[in-house]
C-alpha positions in Angstrom: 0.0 0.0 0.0 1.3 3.2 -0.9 0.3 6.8 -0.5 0.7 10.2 -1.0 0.9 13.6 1.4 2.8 16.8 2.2 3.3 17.7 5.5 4.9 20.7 7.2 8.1 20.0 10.4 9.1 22.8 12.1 9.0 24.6 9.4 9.8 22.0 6.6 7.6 20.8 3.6 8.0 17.4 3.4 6.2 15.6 0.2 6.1 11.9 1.4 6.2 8.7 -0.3 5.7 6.1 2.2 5.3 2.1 2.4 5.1 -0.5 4.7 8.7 -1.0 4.6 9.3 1.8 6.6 8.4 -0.4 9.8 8.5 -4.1 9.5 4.6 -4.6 11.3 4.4 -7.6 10.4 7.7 -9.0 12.4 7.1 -6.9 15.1 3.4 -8.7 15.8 4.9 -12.1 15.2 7.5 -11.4 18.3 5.4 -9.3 20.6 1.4 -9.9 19.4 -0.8 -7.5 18.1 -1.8 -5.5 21.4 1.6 -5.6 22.5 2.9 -3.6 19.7 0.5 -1.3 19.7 1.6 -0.4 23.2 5.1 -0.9 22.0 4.8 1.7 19.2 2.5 4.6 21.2 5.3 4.7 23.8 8.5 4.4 21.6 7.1 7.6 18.9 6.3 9.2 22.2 10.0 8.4 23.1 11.0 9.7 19.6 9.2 12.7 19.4 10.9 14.0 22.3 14.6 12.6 21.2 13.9 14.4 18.1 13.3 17.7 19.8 16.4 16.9 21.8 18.6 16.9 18.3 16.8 19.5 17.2 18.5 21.8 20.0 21.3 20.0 20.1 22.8 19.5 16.4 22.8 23.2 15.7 24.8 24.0 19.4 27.4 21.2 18.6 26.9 19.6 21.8 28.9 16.2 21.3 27.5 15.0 23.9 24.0 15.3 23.9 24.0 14.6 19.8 25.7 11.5 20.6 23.6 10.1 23.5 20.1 11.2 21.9 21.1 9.6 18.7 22.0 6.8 20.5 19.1 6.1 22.6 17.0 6.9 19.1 19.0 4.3 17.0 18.4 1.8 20.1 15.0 2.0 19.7 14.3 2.2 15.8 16.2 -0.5 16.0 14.1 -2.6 18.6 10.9 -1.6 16.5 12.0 -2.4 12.9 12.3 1.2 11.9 15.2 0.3 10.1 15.7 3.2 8.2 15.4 5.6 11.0 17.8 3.4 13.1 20.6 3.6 10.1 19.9 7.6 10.0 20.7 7.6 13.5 23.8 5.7 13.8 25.1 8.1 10.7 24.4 11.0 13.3 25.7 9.3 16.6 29.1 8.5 15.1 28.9 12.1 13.0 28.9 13.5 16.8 31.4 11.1 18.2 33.8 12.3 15.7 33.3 15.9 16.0 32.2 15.8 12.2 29.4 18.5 12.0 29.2 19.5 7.9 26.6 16.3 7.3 24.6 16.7 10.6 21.7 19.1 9.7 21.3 16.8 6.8 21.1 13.9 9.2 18.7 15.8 11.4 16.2 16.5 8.4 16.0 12.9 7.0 15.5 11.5 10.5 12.9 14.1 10.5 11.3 12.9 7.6 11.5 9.6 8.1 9.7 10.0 11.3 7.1 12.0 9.7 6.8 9.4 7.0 6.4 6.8 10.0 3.7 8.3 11.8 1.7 9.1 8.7 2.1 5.5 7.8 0.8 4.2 11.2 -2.3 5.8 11.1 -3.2 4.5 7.4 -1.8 0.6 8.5 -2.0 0.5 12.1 -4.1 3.1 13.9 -2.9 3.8 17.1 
């Protein structure tokens, strides 16, 4: 299933693309069950959301520290969800910070921006939460 939508991100105009390989429901119900991953998924976007808003201070400050730990803990749990592409995006970011490396981190910021938006748009088309 595929479908179409623009949305707006602290400021950004995102036009999304989005398919149910951005989250791997189907895996995530075969190892946790169907009510269990809904729980799963309502508290790790929650968890998101906030890490997000997190990076969004910290990327543009250079903090090293807090870049590295947020993207950390964010990786961790796209990870742990089959967000795959969000966990990838976050690694990039994490090691970005570790090595002091800050050209390709706004970049960073904005696709895991977008994929998030594209993974909360999907949810509520596939799995309503």
């Amino acid at each position: 299933m595929l479908f179409f939508s623009t949305l707006e991100l602290s400021g950004i105009v995102v036009d999304i693309m989005a398919s149910k390989e951005i989250i791997r429901l189907d895996e995530l119900k075969s190892l946790y069950g169907e009510d269990s991953v809904r729980e799963l998924l309502e508290l790790s976007l929650g968890e998101a959301r906030t890490l997000i808003s997190s990076l969004e201070i910290a990327v543009p400050a250079k903090n090293q520290q807090a870049v590295s730990a947020d993207a950390h803990q964010l990786k961790g749990m796209a990870a742990t969800m089959t967000i795959d592409r969000l966990a990838e995006l976050s690694k990039e970011l994490e090691f970005a910070a570790k090595d002091n490396i800050w050209d390709d981190s706004p970049r960073i910021l904005s696709d895991i921006s977008k994929t998030f938006i594209e993974l909360e748009q999907y949810l509520k088309t596939a799995f309503p939460l």
